[in-house]
C-alpha positions in Angstrom: 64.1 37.6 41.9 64.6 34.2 41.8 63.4 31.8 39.1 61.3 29.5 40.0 61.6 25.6 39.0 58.7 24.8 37.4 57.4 21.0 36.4 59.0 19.3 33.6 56.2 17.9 30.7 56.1 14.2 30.4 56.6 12.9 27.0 54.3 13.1 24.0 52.1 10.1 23.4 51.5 9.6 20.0 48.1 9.3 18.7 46.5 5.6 18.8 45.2 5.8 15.4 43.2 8.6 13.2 40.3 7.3 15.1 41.1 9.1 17.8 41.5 12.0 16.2 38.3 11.8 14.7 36.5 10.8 18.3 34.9 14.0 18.6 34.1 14.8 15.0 30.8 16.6 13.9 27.9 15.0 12.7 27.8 16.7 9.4 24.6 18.8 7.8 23.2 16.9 5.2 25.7 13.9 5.1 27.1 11.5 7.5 29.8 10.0 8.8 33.5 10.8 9.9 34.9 10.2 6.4 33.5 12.9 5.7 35.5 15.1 8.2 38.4 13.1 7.8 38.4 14.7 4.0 38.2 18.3 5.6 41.0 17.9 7.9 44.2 18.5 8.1 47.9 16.8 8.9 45.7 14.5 10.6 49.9 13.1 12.0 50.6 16.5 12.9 51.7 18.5 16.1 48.3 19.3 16.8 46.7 15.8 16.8 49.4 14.2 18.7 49.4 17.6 21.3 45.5 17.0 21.8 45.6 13.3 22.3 47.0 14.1 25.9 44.7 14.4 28.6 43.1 17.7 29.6 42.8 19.8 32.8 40.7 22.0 34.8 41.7 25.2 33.6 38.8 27.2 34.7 38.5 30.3 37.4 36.2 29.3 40.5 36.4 32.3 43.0 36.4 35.9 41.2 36.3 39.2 43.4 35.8 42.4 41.9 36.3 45.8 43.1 33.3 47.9 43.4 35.4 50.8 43.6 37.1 50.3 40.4 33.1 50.1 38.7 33.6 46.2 38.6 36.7 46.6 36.0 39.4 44.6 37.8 40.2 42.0 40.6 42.9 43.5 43.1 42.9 40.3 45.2 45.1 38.9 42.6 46.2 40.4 38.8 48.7 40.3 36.5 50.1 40.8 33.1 52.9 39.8 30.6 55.8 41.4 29.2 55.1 40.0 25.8 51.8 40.0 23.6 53.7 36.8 21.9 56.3 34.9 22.5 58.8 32.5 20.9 60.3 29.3 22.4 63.9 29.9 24.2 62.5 33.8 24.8 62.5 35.0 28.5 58.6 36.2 29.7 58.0 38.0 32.6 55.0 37.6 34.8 53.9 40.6 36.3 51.7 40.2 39.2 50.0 42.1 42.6 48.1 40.5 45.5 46.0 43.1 47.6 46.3 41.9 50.5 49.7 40.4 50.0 49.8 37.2 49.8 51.4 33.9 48.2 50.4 33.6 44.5 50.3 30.2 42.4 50.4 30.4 38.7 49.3 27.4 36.5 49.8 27.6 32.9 47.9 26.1 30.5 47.6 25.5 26.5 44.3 26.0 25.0 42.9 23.5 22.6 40.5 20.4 22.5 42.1 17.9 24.7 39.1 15.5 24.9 36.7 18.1 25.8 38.4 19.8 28.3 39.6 22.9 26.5 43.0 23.3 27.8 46.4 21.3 29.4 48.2 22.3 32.2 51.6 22.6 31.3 53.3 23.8 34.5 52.7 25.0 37.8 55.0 28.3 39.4 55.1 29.1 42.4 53.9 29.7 45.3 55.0 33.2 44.8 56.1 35.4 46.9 52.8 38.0 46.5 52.9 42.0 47.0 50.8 44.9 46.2 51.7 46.2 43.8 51.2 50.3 42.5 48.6 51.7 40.3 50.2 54.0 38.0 49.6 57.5 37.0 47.6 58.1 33.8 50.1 59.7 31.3 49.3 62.7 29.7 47.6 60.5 26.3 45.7 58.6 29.6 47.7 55.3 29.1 48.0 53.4 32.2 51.2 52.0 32.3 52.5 49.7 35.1 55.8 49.5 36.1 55.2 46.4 38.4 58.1 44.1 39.2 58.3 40.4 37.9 56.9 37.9 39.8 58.5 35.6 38.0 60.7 34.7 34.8 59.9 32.0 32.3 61.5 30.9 29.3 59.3 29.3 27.3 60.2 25.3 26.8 61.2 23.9 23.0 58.4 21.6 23.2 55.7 24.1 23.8 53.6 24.2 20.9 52.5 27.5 19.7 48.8 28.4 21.0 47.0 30.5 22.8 48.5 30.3 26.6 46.5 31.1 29.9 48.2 31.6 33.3 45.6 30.9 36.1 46.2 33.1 39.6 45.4 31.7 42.6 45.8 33.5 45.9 47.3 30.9 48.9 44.9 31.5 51.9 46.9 31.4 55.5 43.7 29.8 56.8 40.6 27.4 56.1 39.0 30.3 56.7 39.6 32.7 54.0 38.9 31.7 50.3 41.5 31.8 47.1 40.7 34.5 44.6 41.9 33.7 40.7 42.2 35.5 37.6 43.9 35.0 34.5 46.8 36.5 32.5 47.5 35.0 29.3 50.1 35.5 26.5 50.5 33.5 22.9 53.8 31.2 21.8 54.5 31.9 18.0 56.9 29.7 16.2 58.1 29.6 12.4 57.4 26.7 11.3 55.3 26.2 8.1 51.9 25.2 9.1 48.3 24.7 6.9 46.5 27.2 9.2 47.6 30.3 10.5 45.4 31.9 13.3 45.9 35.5 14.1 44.3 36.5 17.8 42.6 40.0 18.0 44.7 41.0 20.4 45.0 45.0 19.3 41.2 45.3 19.8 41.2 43.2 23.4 43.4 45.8 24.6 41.4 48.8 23.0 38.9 47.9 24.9 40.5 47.2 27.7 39.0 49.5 30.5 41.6 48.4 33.2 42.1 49.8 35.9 38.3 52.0 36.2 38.1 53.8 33.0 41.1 54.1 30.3 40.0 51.8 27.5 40.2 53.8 23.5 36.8 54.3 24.1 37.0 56.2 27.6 38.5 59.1 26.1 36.9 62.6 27.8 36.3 64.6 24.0 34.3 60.9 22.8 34.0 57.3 22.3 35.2 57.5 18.5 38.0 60.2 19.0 41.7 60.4 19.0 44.4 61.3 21.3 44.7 58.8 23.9 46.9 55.3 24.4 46.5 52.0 25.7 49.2 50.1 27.2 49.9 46.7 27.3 51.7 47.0 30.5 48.9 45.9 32.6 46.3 43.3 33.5 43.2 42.9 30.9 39.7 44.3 32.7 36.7 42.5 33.2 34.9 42.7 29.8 32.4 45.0 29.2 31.0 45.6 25.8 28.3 43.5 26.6 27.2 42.7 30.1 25.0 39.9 29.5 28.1 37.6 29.2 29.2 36.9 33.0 32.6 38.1 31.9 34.1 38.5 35.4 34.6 34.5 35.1 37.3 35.4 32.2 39.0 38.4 34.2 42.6 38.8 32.7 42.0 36.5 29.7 41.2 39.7 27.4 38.3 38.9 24.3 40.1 35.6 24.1 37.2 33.1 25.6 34.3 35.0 23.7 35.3 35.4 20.2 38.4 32.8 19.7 38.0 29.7 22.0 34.7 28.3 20.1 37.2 28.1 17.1 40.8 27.1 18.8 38.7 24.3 20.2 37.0 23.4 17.0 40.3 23.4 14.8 42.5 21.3 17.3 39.1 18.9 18.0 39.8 17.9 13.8 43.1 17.7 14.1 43.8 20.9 11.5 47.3 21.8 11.6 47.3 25.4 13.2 49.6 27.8 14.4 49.0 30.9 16.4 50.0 34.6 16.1 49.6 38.5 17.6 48.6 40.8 15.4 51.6 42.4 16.5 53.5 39.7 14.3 51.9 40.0 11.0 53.4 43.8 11.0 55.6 42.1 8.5 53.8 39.8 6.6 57.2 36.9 6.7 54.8 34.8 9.2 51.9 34.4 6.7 53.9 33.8 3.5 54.5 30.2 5.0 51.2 29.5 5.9 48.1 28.3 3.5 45.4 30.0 5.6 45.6 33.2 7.3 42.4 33.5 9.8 41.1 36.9 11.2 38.9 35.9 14.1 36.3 37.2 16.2 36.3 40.9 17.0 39.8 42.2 15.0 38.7 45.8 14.5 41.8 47.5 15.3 44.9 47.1 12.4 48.3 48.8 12.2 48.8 50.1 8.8 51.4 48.1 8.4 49.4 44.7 9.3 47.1 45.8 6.5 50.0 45.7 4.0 51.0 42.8 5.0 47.8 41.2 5.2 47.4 42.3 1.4 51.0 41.2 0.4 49.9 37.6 1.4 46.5 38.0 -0.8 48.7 38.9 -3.5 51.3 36.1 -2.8 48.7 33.5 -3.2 47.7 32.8 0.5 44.2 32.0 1.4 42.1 34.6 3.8 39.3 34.1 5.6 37.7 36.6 7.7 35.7 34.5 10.2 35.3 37.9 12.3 33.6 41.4 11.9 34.3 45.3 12.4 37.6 44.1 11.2 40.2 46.2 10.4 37.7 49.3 11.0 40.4 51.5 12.9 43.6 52.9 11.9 45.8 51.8 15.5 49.5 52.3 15.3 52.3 50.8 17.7 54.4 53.4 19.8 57.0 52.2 22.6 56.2 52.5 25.4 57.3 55.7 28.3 60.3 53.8 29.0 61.4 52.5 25.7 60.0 49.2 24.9 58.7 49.2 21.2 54.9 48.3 20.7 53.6 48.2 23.5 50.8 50.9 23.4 48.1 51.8 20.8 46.3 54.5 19.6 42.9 54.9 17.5 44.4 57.4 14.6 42.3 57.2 11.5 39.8 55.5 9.8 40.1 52.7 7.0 38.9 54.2 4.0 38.2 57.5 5.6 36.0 59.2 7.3 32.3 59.4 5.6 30.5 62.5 6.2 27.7 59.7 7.9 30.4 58.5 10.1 31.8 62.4 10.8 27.6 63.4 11.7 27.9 60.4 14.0 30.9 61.6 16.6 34.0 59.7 14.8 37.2 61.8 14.4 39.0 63.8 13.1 41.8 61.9 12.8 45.2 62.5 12.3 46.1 59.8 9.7 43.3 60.5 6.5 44.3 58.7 3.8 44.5 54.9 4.9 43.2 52.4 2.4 39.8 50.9 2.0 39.4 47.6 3.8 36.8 46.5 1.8 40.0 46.0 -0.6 41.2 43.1 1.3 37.9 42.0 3.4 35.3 42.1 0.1 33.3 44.5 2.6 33.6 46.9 5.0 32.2 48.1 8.3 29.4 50.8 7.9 27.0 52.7 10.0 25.6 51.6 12.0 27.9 49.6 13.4 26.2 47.3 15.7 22.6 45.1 15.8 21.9 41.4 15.9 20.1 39.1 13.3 19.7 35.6 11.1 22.6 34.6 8.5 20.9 34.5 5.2 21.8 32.2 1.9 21.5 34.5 -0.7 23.6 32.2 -3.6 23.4 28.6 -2.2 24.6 26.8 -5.4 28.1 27.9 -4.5 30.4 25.8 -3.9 31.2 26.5 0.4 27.6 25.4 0.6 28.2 22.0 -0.9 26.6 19.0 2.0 24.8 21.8 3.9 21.2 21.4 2.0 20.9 25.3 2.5 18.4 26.7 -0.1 18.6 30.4 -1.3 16.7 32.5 1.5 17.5 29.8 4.5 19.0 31.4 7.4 21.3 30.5 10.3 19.5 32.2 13.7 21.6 34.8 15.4 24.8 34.3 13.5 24.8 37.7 12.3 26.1 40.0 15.4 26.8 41.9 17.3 29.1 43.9 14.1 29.4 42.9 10.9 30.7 44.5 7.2 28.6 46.1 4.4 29.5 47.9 1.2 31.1 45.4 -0.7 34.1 46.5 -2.8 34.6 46.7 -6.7 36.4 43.8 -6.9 36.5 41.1 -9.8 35.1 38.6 -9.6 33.9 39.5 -5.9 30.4 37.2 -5.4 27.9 38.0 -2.7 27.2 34.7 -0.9 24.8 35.8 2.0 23.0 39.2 3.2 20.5 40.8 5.3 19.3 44.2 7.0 20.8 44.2 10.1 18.7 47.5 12.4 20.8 49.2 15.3 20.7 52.1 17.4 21.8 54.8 15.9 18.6 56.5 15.6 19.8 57.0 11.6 16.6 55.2 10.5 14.3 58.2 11.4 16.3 60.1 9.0 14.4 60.3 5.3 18.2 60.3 3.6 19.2 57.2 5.2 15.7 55.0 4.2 16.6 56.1 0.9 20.2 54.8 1.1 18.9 51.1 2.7 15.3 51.0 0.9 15.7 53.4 -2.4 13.1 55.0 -1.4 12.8 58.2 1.6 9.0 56.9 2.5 9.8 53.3 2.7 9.6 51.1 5.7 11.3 48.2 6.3 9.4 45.1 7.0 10.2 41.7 7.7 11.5 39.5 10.5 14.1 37.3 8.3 17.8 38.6 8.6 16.4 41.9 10.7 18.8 42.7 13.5 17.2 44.7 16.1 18.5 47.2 18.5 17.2 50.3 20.6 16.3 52.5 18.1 15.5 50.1 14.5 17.9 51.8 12.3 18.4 49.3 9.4 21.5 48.5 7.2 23.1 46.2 5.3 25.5 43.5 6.1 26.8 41.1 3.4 28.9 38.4 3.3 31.8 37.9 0.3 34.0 35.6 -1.6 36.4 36.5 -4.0 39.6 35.3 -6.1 42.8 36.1 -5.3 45.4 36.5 -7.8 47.1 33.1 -7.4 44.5 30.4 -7.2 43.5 31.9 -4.0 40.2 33.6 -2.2 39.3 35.7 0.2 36.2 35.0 2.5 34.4 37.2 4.7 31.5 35.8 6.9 30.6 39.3 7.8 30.1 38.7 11.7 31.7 38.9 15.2 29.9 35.7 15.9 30.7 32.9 13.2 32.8 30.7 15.6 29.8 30.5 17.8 28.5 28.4 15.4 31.6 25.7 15.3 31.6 24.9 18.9 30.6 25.9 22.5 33.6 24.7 24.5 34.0 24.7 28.6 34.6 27.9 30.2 32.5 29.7 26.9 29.4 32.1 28.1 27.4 32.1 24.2 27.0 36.1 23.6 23.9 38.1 23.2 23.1 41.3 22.4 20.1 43.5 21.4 17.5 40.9 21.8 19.3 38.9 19.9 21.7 35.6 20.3 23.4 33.0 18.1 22.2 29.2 18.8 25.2 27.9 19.6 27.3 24.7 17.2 25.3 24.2 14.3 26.5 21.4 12.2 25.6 23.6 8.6 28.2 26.6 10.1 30.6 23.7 10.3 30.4 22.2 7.1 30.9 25.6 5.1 34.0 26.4 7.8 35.0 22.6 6.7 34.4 23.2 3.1 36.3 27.0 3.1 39.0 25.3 4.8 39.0 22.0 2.6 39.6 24.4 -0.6 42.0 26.5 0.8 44.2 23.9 1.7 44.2 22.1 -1.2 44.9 25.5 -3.1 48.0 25.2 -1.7 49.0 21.8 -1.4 
């Protein structure tokens, strides 16, 4: 087929001052003032600034139509997916994409960032497109749905694209007044090389374990259980509605994966100060090359899903002196390595094959495993924590050593809590490490149903015959099984540390940008920006780029 022409992007206007920059700065916790933020930010001259200084876009779906006979999980009027998780400027993606009925598609791509509020800029417009329905394919014999679909179009990917987080927006052409446009989203992420303060790594492995596209084939749709083995997930095909937690209106992020829920509030909030940020799969940190030039490496969100070789890297960078923090939770839980694909292609499906750390014989009681890979490494070794059963429940993020120094401008006392930050999964068991300091904690209480068990009171409480009182930093879910989640900080070897906030929902905290539904989820929901979550983000990020400066 044909390449389309697409628009060609005007030329970068240069920031006005560091004023503008600054324009939408936060009113800190405690202090006041944008010299204040100034001090936290980054290349404040930077690519970033100068990309967000250009007017924004509606980037936004409008009409979304779901298919009741796929259970809700997808939008046949228009769908689509990418050849590439990430891509590089100069590389060639294809743009997969079906219309049922057929008809004309347009596809406008946009960069996600601040933009003066607006969350994202349109970058270029393809099409219309010729549209066709396109097949459903046959569930291999793992259950991985891979599609075979035919490019809708070809785009290499411009020199002056800056890396980010890229969302293509769908839109049916109707042949009359009379019948509406139906949208969804596919979206892919432009990496680059270049040495940058902040690298932020997308969770992409887990939004496509997850991923229940086209009815029923996510990791966790597997016939012998939710926590088992033996079946794939492609990337060869559009990204589901979202459906861990149905509270969220997700079907108004169709085809954007986890993206919008657990990694916009932060995108938005790092390119609103200006930090100099660049973007990455979790496919690329397989090697850990990418990191090593970076300060900061962020995990983010919901990253529970690691190839063992992402793990190595991930600890070759703590041991080469690069900064981590773990602004996510449930991270780096599974054991999910890359296999090509039916016709070839390498790393384009995934698998849930072992446990970090192993199996427990708490976790084996619950349903997880066996697995076929036994022996992979604690994460606890790289996080400070780990995830622990049970895995899920909602509750208040609680100061437990306030004189430290990520605190500093906050005015947080030991035992003050930030409501709803902790959920919906978190870590616990923090490692052996020196030095290794725990700077916040709480009983989080799920639903399990472990709590009526006298061997696991004794394991939270010390005690068989203890209950569990108290409303600060309890997390409640269906059946009031406590457990503990704690937040870390530790040295790395170099000058370095490693922080773990312990939480799927810490970004929720930064920012609450257009197009973002705030989660909830047993009862339970974060607040939304809160300027004391910004300042400790500020003051994490402050240090570790000075660490490295």
């Amino acid at each position: 087929m044909k390449t389309p022409a697409f628009s060609p992007i005007g030329r970068r206007r240069f920031l006005q001052g560091t004023a503008a920059a600054l324009a939408g700065a936060w009113t800190e916790h405690g202090v006041g003032g944008h010299a204040q933020a100034a001090e936290a930010l980054g290349r404040q001259s930077g690519a970033i600034a100068r990309e967000n200084s250009k007017p924004g876009d509606d980037w936004q779906l409008t009409r979304v139509k779901l298919d009741k006979a796929a259970r809700g999980y997808r939008t046949p009027a228009v769908e689509g997916y990418c050849s590439h998780q990430s891509i590089a400027a100069g590389e060639t993606l294809d743009i997969m994409v079906s219309a049922e009925p057929a008809r004309p598609v347009t596809l406008e791509i946009f960069r996600m960032g601040y933009y003066g509020g607006r969350g994202a800029r349109r970058m270029t417009t393809l099409g219309p497109l010729p549209g066709k329905t396109q097949r459903l394919p046959e569930p291999s014999s793992r259950r991985a749905q891979e599609c075979r679909w035919e490019p809708s179009t070809r785009l290499t990917i411009p020199s002056d694209w800056l890396s980010g987080v890229y969302l293509g927006r769908l839109s049916t052409v109707s042949p009359n007044a009379y019948e509406p446009r139906w949208q969804s989203y596919v979206v892919f992420i432009v990496r680059d090389r270049r040495p940058a303060d902040i690298l932020f790594q997308c969770s992409d492995n887990t939004w496509q374990a997850y991923n229940r596209w086209p009815d029923a084939y996510s990791l966790y749709s597997n016939p012998a259980g939710v926590q088992k083995s033996g079946v794939d997930v492609s990337f060869d095909r559009p990204y589901g509605r979202y459906l861990q937690m149905e509270c969220m209106a997700p079907h108004f992020s169709v085809g954007s994966g986890e993206f919008l829920y657990w990694e916009f509030p932060l995108c938005y909030w790092l390119e609103q100060h200006g930090y100099d940020v660049t973007y990455c799969s979790n496919h690329d940190l397989l090697t850990p090359e990418r990191g090593l030039s970076c300060r900061t490496l962020l995990s983010v969100g919901h990253d529970e899903y690691w190839d063992l070789r992402q793990y190595h890297s991930v600890k070759r960078l703590i041991d080469g002196g690069v900064n981590t923090l773990f602004l996510s939770g449930n991270t780096c839980c599974y054991v999910s390595p890359f296999t090509p694909s039916s016709s070839g292609r390498p790393d384009r499906l995934i698998s849930r094959a072992g446990r970090y750390g192993g199996l427990n014989a708490a976790e084996a009681a619950a349903g997880m495993g066996p697995f076929p890979i036994e022996d992979a490494p604690n994460e606890n070794l790289i996080i400070g924590a780990r995830t622990t059963l049970p895995f899920d429940g909602c509750g208040d993020w609680i100061v437990t050593h306030p004189e430290h120094w990520m605190f500093g401008g906050t005015g947080m006392k030991k035992g003050d809590s930030i409501p709803g930050l902790v959920g919906w999964e978190w870590h616990g068991d923090p490692a052996d490490l020196p030095g290794l300091q725990v700077v916040a904690e709480g009983i989080v209480q799920s639903k399990t149903g472990l709590w009526h068990t006298a061997a696991w009171r004794e394991k939270v409480t010390g005690s068989p015959k203890k209950d569990l009182i108290g409303p600060e930093g309890v997390a409640l879910s269906g059946d009031l099984t406590p457990a503990r989640w704690t937040a870390t900080i530790y040295d790395g070897p170099k000058g370095n540390f490693v922080f773990n906030a312990s939480t799927c929902w810490w970004v929720q905290g930064l920012a609450s940008p257009p197009g973002h539904v705030p989660p909830w989820d047993h009862w339970v929901r974060p607040h939304g920006p809160d300027a004391r979550v910004q300042r400790i983000t500020a003051n994490l990020l402050r240090r570790s780029l000075a660490a490295r400066a």
